[in-house]
N, C-alpha and C positions, 0 to 999 in steps of 0.2 A: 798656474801650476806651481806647486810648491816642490821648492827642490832637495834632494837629499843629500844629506852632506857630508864630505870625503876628508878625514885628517890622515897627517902624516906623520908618524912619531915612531920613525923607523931614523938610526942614523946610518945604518947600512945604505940608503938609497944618496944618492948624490947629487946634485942641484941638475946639471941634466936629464936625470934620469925623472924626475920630478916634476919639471918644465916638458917633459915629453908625457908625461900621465895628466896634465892639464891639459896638453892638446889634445889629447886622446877624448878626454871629457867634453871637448866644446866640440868635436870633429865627429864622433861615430855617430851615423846614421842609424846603430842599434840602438843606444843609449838617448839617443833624443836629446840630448842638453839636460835630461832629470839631474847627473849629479854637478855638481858643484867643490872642489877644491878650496879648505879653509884651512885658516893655521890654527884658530882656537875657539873654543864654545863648545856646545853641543853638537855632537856629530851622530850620523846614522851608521857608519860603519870608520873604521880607521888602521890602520897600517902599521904595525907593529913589529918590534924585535922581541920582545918578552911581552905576552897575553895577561902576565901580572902585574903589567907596572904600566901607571898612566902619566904624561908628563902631565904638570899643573897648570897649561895651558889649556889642554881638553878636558871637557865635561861627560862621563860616560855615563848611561843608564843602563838597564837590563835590554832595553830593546839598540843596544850599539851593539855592533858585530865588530869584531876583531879578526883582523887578518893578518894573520905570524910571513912575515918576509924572510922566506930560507932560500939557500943556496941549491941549483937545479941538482937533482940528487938525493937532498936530503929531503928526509918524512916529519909529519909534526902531525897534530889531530886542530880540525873544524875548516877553516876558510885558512889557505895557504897562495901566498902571491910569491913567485917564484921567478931566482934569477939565475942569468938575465932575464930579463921580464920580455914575455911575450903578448900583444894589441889584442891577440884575440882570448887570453887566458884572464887577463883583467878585465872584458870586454862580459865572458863569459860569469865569472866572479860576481861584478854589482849586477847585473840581469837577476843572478839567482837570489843576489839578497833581497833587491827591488822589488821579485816575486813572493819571498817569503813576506816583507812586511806589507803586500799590497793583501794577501791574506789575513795577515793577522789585523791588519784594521777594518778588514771586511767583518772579520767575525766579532772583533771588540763593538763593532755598531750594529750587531746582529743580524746581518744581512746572508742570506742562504750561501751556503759553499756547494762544490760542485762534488760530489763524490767519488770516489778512484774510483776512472775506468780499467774497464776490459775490452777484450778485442770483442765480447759477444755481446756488449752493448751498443754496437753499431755495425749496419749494415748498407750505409753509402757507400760505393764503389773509391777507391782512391786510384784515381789513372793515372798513368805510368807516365804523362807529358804534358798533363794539366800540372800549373802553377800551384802552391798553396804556402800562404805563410801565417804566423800567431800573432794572434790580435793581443796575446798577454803572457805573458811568461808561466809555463806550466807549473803545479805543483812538483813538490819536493818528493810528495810521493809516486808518482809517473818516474821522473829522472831517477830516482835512485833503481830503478828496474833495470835498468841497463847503464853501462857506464859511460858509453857510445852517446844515449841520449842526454846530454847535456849538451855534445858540441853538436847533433843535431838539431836541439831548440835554437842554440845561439845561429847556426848559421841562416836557417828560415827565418830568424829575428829581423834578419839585414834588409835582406830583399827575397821576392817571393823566387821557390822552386820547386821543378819537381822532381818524381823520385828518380828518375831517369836522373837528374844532375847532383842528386844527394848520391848516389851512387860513384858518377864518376867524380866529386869531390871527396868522398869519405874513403872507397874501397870496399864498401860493403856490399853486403846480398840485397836483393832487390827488394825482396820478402821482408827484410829487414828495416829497408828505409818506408817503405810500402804500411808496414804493422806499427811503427812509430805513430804516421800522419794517422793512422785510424785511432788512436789512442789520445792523439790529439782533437781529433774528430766527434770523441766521445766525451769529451772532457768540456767543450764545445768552444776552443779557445782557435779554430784553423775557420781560415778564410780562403777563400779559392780566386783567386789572380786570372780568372779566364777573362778575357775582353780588358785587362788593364795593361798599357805598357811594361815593361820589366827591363831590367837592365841587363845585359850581355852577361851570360856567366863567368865568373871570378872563382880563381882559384883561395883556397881558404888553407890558410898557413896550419901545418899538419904537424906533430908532434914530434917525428922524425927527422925532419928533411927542409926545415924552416931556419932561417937566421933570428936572429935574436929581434926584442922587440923595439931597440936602436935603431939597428937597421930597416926592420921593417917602414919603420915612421921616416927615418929618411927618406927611401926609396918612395913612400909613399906623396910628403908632403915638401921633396926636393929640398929637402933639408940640409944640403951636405956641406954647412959650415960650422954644425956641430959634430964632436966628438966625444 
């Protein structure tokens, strides 16, 4: 598997804070080990303080993505990594680029793309206690349908669920978690976890009501002799 690769050419971020987004890359379960953490070359996406300036260290093309590092609060336009940095906002972030260019080099070697669904393009049942997760990260045009469905793709990325538990993770309508997986269903990128082990439901750090993504990775990987 060829991996894709992460520069850092942000000086806002800090050597811990830095040394914590590398474990984050060899540790989540979403991301698979795909990316990889460099200091210089060619990179697939990279971390930025200004989207115009490249250190002469990295090598950029049209196909790098740039993600501007602003302070939690502040606005900016494309891919924004945001501090303090939160496990599941970065987690969420390379998923969707990984998606975008697992697309565009599907299409560069002209192989079929899957067409925007609709809810009236599929007519499987999605039950409310059956398991289901994504064999591939959705289009860019599915997610931008809702704003919801982003952190709903990333969470079913992890391990499988169902809408019963997208519910009591998210706060949402049933309908709503329920009309997503069909949409995922149509797209044909959803696997159904019936008869597989699964892992105990996990609560999923929420935009509100979550510590930062410091603490999170302490807590998580008993970290606590960094600061």
């Amino acid at each position: 598997m060829t991996k894709k690769l992460l520069g850092i050419a942000s000086r806002s971020l800090r050597l811990p804070e830095i040394n914590l987004i590398q474990t984050i890359l060899r540790t989540s379960s979403a991301l698979k080990e795909e990316w990889q953490l460099v200091d210089r070359g060619s990179v697939d996406a990279l971390l930025v303080d200004d989207p115009g300036a490249l250190p002469a260290a990295y090598q950029a093309s049209q196909s790098t993505e740039k993600i501007t590092v602003k302070r939690r609060g502040e606005s900016g336009d494309g891919y924004l990594f945001l501090t303090p940095i939160r496990a599941d906002e970065l987690i969420d972030t390379l998923l969707s680029i990984g998606g975008v260019k697992q697309r565009s080099s599907a299409r560069q070697a002209g192989q079929p793309l899957v067409d925007q669904p609709s809810l009236a393009d599929t007519t499987a049942e999605i039950n409310a206690i059956s398991r289901y997760k994504l064999k591939r990260w959705p289009s860019n045009d599915l997610l931008a349908r809702e704003k919801i469905y982003r952190r709903l793709a990333a969470t079913i990325s992890r391990s499988c669920k169902s809408p019963d538990e997208l519910v009591q993770l998210t706060g949402l309508e049933l309908e709503v978690c329920r009309d997503f997986l069909k949409l995922l269903q149509a797209e044909g990128i959803l696997s159904n976890c019936e008869g597989q082990r699964v892992a105990p439901l996990e609560s999923v750090p929420a935009n509100d009501n979550r510590a930062s993504f410091v603490k999170y990775i302490r807590n998580r990987f008993k970290l606590s002799a960094w600061r």
